[in-house]
C-alpha positions as protocol buffer text, in pm:
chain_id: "A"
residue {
  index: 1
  type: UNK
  ca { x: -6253 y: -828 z: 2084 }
}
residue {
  index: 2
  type: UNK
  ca { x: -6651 y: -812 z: 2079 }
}
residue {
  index: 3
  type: UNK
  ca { x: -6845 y: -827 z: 1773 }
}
residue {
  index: 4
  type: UNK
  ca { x: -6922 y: -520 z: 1798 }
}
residue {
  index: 5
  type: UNK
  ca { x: -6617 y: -337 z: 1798 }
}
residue {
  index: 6
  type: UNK
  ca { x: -6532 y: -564 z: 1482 }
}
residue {
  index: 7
  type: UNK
  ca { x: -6834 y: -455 z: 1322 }
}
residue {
  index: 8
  type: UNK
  ca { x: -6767 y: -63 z: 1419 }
}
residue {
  index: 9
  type: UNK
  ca { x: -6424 y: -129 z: 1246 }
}
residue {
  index: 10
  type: UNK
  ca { x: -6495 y: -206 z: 894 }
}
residue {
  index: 11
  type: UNK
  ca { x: -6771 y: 77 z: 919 }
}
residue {
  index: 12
  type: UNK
  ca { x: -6536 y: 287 z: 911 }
}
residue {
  index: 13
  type: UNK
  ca { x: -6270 y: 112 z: 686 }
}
residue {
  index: 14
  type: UNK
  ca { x: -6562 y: 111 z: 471 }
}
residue {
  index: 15
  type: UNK
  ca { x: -6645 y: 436 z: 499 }
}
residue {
  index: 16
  type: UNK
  ca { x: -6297 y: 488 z: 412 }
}
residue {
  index: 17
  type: UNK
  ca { x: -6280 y: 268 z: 133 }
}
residue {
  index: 18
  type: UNK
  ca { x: -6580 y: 471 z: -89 }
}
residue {
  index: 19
  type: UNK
  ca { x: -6396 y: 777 z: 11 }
}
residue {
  index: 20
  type: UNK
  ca { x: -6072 y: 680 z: -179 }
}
residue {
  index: 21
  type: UNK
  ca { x: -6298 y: 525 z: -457 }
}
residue {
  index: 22
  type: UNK
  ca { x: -6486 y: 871 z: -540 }
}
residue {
  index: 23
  type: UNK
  ca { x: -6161 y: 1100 z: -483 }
}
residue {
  index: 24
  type: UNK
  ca { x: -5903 y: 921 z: -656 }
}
residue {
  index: 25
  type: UNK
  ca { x: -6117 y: 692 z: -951 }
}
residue {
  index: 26
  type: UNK
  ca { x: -6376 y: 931 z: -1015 }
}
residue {
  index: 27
  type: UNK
  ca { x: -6649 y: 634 z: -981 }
}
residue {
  index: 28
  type: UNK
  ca { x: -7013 y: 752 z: -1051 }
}
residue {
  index: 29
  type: UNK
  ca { x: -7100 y: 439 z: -836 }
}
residue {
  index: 30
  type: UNK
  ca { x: -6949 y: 325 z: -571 }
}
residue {
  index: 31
  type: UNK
  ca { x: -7052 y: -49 z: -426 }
}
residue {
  index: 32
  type: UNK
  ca { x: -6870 y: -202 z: -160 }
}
residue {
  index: 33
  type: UNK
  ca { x: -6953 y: -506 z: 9 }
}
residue {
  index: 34
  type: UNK
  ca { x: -6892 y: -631 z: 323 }
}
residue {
  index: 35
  type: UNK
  ca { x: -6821 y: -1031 z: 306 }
}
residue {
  index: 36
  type: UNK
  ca { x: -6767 y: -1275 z: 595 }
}
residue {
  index: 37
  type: UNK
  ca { x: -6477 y: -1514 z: 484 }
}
residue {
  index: 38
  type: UNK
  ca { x: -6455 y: -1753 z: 824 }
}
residue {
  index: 39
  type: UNK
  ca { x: -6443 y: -1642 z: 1174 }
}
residue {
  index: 40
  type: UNK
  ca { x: -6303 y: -1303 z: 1225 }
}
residue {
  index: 41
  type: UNK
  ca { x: -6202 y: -1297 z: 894 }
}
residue {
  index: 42
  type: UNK
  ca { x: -6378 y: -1048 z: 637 }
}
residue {
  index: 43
  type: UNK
  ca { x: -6299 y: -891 z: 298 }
}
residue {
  index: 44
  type: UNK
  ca { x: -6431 y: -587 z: 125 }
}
residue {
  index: 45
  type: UNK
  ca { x: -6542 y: -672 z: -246 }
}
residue {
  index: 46
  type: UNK
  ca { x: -6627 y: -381 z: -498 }
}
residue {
  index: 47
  type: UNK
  ca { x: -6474 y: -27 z: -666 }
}
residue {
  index: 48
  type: UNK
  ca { x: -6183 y: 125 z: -460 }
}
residue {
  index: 49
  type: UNK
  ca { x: -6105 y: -173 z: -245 }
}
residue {
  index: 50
  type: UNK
  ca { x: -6018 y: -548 z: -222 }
}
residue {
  index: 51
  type: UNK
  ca { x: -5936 y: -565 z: 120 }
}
residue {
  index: 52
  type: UNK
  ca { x: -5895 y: -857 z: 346 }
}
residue {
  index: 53
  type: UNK
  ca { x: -5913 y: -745 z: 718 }
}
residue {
  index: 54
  type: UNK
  ca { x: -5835 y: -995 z: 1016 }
}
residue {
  index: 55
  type: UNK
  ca { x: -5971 y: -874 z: 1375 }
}
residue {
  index: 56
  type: UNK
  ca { x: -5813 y: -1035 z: 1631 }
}
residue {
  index: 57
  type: UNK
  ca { x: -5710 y: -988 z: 2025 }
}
residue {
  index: 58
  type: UNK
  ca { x: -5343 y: -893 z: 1897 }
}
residue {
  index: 59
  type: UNK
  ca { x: -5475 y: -607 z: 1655 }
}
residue {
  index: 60
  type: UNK
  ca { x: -5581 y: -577 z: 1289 }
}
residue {
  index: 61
  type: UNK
  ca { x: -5402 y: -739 z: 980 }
}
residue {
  index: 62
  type: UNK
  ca { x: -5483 y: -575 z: 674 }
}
residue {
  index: 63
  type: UNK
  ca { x: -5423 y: -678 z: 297 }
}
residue {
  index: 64
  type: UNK
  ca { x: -5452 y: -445 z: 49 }
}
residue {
  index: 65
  type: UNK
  ca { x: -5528 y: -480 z: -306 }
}
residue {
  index: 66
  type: UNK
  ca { x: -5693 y: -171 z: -433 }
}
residue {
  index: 67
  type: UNK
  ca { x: -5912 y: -114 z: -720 }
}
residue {
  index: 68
  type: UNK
  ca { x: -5766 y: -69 z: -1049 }
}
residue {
  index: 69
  type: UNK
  ca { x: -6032 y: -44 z: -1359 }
}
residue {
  index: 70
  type: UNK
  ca { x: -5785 y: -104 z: -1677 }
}
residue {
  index: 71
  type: UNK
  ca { x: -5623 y: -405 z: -1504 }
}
residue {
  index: 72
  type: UNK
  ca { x: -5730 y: -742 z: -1444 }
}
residue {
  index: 73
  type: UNK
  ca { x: -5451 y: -799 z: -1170 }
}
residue {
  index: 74
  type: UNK
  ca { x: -5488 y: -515 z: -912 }
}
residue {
  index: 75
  type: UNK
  ca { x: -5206 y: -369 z: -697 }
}
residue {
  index: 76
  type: UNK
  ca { x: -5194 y: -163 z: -451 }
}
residue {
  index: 77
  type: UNK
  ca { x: -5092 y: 243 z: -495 }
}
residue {
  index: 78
  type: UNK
  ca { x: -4736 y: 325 z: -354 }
}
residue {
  index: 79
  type: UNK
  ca { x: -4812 y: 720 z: -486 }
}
residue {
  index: 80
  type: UNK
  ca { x: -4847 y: 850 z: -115 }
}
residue {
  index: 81
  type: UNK
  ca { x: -4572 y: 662 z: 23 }
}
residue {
  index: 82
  type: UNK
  ca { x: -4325 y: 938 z: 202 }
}
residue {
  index: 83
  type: UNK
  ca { x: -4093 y: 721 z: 358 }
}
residue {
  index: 84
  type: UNK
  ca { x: -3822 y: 522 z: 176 }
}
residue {
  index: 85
  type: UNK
  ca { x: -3714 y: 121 z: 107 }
}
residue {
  index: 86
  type: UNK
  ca { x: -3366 y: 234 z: 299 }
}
residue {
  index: 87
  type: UNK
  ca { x: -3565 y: 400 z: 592 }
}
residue {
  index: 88
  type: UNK
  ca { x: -3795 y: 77 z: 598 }
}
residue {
  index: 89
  type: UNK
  ca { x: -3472 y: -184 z: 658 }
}
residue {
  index: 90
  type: UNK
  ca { x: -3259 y: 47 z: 911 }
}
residue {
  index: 91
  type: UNK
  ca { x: -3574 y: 60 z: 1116 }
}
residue {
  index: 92
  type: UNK
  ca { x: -3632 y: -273 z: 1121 }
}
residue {
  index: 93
  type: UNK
  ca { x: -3274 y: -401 z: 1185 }
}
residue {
  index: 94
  type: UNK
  ca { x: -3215 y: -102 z: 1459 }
}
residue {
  index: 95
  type: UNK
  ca { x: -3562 y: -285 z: 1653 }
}
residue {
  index: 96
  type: UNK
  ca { x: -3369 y: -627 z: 1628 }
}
residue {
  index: 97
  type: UNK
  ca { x: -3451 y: -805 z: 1251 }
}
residue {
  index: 98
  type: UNK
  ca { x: -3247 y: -1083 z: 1196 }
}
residue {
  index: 99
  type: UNK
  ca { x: -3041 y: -997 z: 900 }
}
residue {
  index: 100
  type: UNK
  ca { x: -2985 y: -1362 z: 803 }
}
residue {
  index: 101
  type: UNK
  ca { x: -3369 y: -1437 z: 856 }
}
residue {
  index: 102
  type: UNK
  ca { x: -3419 y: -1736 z: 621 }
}
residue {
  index: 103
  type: UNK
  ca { x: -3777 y: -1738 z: 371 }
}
residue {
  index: 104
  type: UNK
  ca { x: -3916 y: -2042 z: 484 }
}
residue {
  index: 105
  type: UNK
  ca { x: -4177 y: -2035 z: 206 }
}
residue {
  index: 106
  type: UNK
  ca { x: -4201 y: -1807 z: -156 }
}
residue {
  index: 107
  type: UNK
  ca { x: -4375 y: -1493 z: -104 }
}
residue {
  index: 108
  type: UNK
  ca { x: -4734 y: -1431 z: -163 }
}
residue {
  index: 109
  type: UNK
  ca { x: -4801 y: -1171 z: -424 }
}
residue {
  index: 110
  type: UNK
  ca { x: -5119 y: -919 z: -441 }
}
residue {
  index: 111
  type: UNK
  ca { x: -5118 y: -944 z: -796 }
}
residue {
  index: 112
  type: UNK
  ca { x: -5216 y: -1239 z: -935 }
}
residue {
  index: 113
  type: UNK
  ca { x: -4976 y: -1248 z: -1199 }
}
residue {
  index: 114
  type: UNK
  ca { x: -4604 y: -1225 z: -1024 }
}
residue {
  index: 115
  type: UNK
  ca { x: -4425 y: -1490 z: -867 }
}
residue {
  index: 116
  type: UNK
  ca { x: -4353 y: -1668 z: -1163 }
}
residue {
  index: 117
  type: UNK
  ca { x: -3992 y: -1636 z: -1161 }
}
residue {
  index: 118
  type: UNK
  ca { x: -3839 y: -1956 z: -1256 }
}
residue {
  index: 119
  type: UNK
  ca { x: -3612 y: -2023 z: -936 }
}
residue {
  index: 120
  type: UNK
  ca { x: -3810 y: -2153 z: -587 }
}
residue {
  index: 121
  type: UNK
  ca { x: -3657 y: -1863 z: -339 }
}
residue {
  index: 122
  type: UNK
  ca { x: -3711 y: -2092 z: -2 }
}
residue {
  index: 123
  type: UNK
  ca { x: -3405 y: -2049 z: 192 }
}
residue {
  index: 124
  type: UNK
  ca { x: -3309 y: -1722 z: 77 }
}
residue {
  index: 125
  type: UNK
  ca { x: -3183 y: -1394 z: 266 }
}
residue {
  index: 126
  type: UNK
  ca { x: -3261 y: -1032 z: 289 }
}
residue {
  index: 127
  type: UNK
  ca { x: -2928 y: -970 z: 130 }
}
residue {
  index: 128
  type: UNK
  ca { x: -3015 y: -1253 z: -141 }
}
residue {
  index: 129
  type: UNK
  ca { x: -3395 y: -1075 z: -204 }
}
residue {
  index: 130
  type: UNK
  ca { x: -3185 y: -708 z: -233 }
}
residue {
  index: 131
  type: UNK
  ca { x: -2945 y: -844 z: -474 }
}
residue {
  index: 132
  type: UNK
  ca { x: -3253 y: -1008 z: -648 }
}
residue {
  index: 133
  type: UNK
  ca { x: -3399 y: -627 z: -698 }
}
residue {
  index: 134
  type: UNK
  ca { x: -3029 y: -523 z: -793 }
}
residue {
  index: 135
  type: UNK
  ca { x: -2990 y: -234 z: -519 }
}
residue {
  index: 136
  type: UNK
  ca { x: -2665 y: -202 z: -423 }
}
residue {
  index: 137
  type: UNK
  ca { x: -2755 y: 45 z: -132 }
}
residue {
  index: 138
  type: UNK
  ca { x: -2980 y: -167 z: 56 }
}
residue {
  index: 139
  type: UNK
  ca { x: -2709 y: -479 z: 15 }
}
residue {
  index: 140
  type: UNK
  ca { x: -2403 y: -236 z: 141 }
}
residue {
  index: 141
  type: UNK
  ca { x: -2673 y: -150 z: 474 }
}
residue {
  index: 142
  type: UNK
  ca { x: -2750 y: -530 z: 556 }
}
residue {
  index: 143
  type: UNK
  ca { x: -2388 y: -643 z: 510 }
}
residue {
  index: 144
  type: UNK
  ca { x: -2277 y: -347 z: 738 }
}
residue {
  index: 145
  type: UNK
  ca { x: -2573 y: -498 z: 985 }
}
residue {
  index: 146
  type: UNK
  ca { x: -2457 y: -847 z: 990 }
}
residue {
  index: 147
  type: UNK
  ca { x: -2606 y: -1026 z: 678 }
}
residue {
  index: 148
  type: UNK
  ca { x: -2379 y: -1277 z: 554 }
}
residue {
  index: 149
  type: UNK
  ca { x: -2354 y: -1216 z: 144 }
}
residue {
  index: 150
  type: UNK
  ca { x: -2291 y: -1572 z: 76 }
}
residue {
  index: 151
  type: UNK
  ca { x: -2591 y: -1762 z: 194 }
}
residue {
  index: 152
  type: UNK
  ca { x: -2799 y: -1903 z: -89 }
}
residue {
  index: 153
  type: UNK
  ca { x: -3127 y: -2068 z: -103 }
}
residue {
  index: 154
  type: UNK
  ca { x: -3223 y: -2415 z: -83 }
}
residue {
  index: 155
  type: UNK
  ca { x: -3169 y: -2462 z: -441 }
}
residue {
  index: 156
  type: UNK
  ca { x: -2820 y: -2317 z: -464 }
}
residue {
  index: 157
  type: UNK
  ca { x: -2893 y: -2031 z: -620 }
}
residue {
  index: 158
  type: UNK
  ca { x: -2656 y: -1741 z: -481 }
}
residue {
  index: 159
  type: UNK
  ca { x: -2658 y: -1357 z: -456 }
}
residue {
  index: 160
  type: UNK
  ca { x: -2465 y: -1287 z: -757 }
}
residue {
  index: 161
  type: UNK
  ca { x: -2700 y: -1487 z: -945 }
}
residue {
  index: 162
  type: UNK
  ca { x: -2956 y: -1310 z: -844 }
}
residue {
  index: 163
  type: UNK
  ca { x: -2822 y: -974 z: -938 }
}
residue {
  index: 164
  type: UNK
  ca { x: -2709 y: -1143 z: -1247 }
}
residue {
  index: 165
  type: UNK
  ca { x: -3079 y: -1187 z: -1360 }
}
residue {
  index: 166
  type: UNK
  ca { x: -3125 y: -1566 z: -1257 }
}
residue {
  index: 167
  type: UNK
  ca { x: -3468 y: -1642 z: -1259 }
}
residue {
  index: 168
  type: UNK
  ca { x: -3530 y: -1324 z: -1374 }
}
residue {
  index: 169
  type: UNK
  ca { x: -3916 y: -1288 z: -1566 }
}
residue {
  index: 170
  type: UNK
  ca { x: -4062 y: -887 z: -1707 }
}
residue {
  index: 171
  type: UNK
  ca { x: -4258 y: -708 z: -1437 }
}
residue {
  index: 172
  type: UNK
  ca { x: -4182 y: -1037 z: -1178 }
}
residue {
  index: 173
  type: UNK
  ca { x: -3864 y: -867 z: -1036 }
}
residue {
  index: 174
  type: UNK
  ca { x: -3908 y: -567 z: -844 }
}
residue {
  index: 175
  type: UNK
  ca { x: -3622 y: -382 z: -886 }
}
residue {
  index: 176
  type: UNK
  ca { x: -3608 y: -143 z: -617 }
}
residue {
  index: 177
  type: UNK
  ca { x: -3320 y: 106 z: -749 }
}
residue {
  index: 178
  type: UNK
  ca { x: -3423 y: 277 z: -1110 }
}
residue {
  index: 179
  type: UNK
  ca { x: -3078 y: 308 z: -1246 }
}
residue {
  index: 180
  type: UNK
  ca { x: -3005 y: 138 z: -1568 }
}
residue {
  index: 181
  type: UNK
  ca { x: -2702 y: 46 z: -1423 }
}
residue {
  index: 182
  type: UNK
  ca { x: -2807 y: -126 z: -1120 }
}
residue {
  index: 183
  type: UNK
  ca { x: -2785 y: -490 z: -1256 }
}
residue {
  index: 184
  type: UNK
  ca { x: -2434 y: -437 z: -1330 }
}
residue {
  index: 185
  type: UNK
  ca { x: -2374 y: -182 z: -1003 }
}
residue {
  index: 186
  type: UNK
  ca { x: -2478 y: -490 z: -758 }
}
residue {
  index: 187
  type: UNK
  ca { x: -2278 y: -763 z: -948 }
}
residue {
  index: 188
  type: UNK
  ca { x: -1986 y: -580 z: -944 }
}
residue {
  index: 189
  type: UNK
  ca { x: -2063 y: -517 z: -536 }
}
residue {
  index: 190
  type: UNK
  ca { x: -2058 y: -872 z: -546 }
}
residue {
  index: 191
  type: UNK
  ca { x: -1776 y: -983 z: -688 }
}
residue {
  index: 192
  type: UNK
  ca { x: -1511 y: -667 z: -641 }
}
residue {
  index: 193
  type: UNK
  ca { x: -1625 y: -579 z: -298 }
}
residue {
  index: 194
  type: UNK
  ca { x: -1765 y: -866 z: -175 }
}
residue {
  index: 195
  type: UNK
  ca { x: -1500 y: -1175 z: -342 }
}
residue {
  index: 196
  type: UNK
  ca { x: -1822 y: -1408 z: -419 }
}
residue {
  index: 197
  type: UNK
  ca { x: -1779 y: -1682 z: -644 }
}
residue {
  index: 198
  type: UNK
  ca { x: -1873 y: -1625 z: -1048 }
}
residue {
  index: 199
  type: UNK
  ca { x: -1900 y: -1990 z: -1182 }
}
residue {
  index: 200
  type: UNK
  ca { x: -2111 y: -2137 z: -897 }
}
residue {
  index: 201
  type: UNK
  ca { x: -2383 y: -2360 z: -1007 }
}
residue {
  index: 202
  type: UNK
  ca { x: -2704 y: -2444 z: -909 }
}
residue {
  index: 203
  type: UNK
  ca { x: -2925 y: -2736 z: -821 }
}
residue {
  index: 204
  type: UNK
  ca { x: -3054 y: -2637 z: -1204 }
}
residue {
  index: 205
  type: UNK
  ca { x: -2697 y: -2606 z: -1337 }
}
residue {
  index: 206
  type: UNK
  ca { x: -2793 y: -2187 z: -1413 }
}
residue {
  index: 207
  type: UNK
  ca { x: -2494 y: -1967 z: -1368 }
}
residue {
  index: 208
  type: UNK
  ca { x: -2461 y: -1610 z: -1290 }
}
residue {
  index: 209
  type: UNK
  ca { x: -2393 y: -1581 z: -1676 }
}
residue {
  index: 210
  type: UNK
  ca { x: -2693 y: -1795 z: -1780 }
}
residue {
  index: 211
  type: UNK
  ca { x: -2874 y: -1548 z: -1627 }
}
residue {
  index: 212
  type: UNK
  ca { x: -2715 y: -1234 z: -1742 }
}
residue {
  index: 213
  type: UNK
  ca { x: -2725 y: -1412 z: -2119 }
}
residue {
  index: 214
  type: UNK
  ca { x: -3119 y: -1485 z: -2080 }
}
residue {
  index: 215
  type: UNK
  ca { x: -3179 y: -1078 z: -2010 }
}
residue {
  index: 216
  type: UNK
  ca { x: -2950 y: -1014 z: -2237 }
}
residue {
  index: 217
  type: UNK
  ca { x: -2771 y: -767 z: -2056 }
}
residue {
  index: 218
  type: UNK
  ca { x: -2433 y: -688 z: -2257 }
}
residue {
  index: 219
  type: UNK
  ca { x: -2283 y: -533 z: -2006 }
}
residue {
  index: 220
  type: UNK
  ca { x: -2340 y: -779 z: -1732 }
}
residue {
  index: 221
  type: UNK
  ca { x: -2223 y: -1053 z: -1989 }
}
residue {
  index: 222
  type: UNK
  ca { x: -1914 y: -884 z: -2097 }
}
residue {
  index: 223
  type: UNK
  ca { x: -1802 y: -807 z: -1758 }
}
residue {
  index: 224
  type: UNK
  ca { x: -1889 y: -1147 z: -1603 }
}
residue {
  index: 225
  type: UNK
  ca { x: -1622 y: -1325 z: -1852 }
}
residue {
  index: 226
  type: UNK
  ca { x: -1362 y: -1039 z: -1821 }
}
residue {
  index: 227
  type: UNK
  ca { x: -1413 y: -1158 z: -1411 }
}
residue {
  index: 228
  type: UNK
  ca { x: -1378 y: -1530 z: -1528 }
}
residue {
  index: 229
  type: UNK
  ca { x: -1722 y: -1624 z: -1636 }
}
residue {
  index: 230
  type: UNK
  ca { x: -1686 y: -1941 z: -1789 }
}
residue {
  index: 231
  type: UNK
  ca { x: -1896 y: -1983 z: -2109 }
}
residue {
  index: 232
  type: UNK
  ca { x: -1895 y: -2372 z: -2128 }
}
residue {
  index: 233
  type: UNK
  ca { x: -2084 y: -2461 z: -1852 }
}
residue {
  index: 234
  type: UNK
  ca { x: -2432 y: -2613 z: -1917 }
}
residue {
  index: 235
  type: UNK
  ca { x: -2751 y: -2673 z: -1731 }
}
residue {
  index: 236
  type: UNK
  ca { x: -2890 y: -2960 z: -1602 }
}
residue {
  index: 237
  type: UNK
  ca { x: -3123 y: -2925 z: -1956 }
}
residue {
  index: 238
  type: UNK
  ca { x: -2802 y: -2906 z: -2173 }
}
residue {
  index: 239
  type: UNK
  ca { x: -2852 y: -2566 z: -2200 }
}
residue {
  index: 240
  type: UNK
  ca { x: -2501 y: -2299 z: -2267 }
}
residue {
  index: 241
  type: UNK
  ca { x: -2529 y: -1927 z: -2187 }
}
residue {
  index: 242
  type: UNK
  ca { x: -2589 y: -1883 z: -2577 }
}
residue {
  index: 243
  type: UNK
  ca { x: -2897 y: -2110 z: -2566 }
}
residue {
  index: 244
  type: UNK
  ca { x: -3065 y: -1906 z: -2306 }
}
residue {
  index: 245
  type: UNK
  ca { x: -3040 y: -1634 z: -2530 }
}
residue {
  index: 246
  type: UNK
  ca { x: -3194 y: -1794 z: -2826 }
}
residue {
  index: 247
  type: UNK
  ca { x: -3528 y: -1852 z: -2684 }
}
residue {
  index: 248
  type: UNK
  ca { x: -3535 y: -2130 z: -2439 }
}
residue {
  index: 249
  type: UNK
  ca { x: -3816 y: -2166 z: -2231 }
}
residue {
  index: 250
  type: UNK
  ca { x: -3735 y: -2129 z: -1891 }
}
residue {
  index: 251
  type: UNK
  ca { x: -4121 y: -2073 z: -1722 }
}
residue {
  index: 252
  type: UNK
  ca { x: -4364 y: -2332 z: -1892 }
}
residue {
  index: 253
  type: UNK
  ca { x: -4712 y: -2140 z: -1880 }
}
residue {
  index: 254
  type: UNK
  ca { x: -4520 y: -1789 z: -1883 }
}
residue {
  index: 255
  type: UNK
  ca { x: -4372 y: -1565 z: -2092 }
}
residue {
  index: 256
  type: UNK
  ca { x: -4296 y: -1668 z: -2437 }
}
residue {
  index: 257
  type: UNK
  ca { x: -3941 y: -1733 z: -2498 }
}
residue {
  index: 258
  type: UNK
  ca { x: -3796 y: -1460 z: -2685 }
}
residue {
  index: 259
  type: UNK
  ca { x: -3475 y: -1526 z: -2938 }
}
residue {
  index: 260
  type: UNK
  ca { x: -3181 y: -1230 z: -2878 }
}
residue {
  index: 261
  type: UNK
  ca { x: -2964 y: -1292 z: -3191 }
}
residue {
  index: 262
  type: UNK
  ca { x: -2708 y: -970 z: -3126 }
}
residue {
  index: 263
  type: UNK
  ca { x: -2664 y: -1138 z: -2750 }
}
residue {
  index: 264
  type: UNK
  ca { x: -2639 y: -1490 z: -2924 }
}
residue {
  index: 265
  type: UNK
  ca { x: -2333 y: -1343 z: -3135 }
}
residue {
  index: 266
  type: UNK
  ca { x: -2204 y: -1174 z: -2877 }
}
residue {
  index: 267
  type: UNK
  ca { x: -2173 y: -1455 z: -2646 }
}
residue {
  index: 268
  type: UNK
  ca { x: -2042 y: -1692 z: -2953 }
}
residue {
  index: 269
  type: UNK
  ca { x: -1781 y: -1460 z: -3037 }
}
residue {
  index: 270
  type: UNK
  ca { x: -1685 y: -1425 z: -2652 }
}
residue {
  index: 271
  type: UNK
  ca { x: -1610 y: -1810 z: -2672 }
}
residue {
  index: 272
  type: UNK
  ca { x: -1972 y: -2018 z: -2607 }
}
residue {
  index: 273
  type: UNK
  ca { x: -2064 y: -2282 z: -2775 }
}
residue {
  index: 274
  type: UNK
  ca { x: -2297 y: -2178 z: -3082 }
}
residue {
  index: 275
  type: UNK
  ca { x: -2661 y: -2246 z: -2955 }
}
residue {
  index: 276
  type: UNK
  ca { x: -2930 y: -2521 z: -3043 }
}
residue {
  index: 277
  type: UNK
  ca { x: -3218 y: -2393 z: -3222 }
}
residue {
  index: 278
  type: UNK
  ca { x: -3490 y: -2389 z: -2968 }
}
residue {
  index: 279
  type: UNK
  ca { x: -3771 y: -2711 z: -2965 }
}
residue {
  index: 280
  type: UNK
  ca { x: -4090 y: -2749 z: -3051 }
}
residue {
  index: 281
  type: UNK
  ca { x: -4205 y: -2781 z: -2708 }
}
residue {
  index: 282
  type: UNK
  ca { x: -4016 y: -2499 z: -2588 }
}
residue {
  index: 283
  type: UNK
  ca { x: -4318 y: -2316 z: -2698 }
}
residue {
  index: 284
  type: UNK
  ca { x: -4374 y: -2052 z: -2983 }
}
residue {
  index: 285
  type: UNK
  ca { x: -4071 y: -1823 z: -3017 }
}
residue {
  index: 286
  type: UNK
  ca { x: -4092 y: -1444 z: -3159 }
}
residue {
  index: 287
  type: UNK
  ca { x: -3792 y: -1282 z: -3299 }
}
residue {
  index: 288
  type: UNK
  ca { x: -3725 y: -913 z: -3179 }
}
residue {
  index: 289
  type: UNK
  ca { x: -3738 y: -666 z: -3461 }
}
C-alpha cells in the first residue's frame, strides 16, 4: 500500500475523528495530532480520539480508545452499537470459530485500569470467558456449538468458578447479562444442567465458594453448600471461605480489601471455620457501614 494512500487514510479518519469530537463532546477546541509510532504504524493523540491505526497490505487494524474528559482511563462508546453480544458469537461460530479456541495470552484492555483480576486466564475458553461475565445465554449457544464446559485454564481454575466470582475485582468483570440474578442463573447452568464439579480446586487452592464468599453473594453461597459446597477447604494461603470475606487481600496494588461481617456470619453459621482477622500486610481494611 503506497504512502500515499496511507496518508489519504488518516485524512479522513481524522477528519472523522474532530467530527465526533465537536458533535458528541461539545469541544470549543478540537486538536488532533497525527503521530508516527514505527513503520506503518500511527496513532491519533488529542480530544475525541486515541486511536492507533495499522496500514498494511491485508487492510486496516484499528484500536479505539475515545476521548473521555472526566476520566483518566478512557474507553471506548458502545451507545451506537445496534447489533447484539448473542448476534456477535452465532456469526462467528456459523463462519467456522473454534468453540474450544484456547487464550494463549491475558487480554489486552483499552482502559488502563482492568485486567487486574486476581486469576492469570491463559488457557481459558469462550465458554470459560462467558461464564466469567455470568451469561447464561451465550454459555447455552457455545455448548449447543461444540464448546466443551469443562475445560479450565492453565491454572485450574474452572467455569463454575468463574461464574462463582473467582477472581472476581469491581468494574474488572464485564458482565455481559444485567440481571441481578445472573451470577447465580450461570452457576446453577453449571452445576444442574451441566453436572460440573463444586469442590474443585485450583493451582491457588480458591474454590467456587471462595469466590462466591469474597463477593459476598448470599445467594450464590447458600446455594453452593445446599449443592455440596464444602466449607473447610483452604487455600494455598490458609485462607477458608470465611476469611475471604473478612478482608483478605487477594490483588496486592488493587482494591482495598473490604471486611463483609453479615457474609462472615453467614458462612460461620453455615459450618466454616470462624475467620482470622486480616494482617497487617494485607493492606488497610474498611468496614462497610
Amino acid at each position: 500500500m503506497t504512502r500515499r494512500l496511507i496518508l489519504a487514510f488518516l485524512a479522513v479518519l481524522l477528519f472523522s475523528t474532530v467530527m465526533r469530537a465537536q458533535q458528541n463532546q461539545n469541544l470549543n477546541a478540537v486538536d488532533v495530532h497525527v503521530l508516527p509510532v514505527q513503520g506503518n504504524v500511527y496513532m491519533l493523540v488529542g480530544a475525541g480520539s486515541n486511536i492507533a491505526v495499522q496500514v498494511g497490505s491485508d487492510g486496516v487494524l484499528i484500536v479505539d480508545a475515545e476521548y473521555a474528559p472526566h476520566s483518566w482511563a478512557p474507553a471506548a462508546l458502545t451507545t451506537n452499537e445496534h447489533v447484539t453480544l448473542i448476534e456477535v458469537v452465532r456469526d462467528l461460530l456459523d463462519r467456522g470459530a473454534d468453540p474450544n479456541a484456547k487464550l494463549v495470552k491475558k487480554l489486552w484492555y483499552r482502559p488502563t485500569s482492568h485486567g487486574r483480576e486476581w486469576i492469570r486466564p491463559e488457557g481459558s475458553s469462550p465458554f470459560w470467558r462467558a461464564a466469567m461475565a455470568a451469561d447464561p445465554e451465550a454459555m447455552r449457544l457455545l455448548v449447543q456449538r461444540g464448546a466443551n464446559p469443562r475445560t479450565p485454564s492453565d491454572d485450574g481454575d474452572t467455569p463454575v468458578m468463574m461464574a462463582a466470582g473467582v477472581g472476581w475485582i469491581p468494574g474488572n468483570f464485564s458482565q455481559t447479562a444485567p440481571d441481578p440474578k445472573a451470577w447465580l442463573n450461570a452457576v446453577k447452568y453449571c452445576i444442574e444442567e451441566l453436572g460440573l464439579e463444586i469442590n474443585t480446586q485450583d493451582k491457588l487452592g480458591y474454590t467456587a465458594l471462595h469466590g462466591a464468599s469474597w463477593r459476598a453473594n448470599h445467594e450464590v453461597i447458600q446455594y453452593l453448600v445446599e449443592k455440596g459446597a464444602r466449607l473447610d477447604l483452604a487455600n494455598k494461603k490458609n485462607e477458608y471461605v470465611s476469611d475471604m470475606a473478612n478482608g483478605v487481600e487477594v490483588n496486592p496494588g488493587g482494591d482495598l480489601p473490604l471486611e463483609k461481617p453479615e457474609t462472615v456470619a453467614l458462612l460461620v453459621k453455615l459450618g466454616a471455620p470462624v475467620p482470622k482477622a486480616p494482617k497487617a500486610t494485607d493492606g488497610v481494611v474498611k468496614k462497610q457501614n
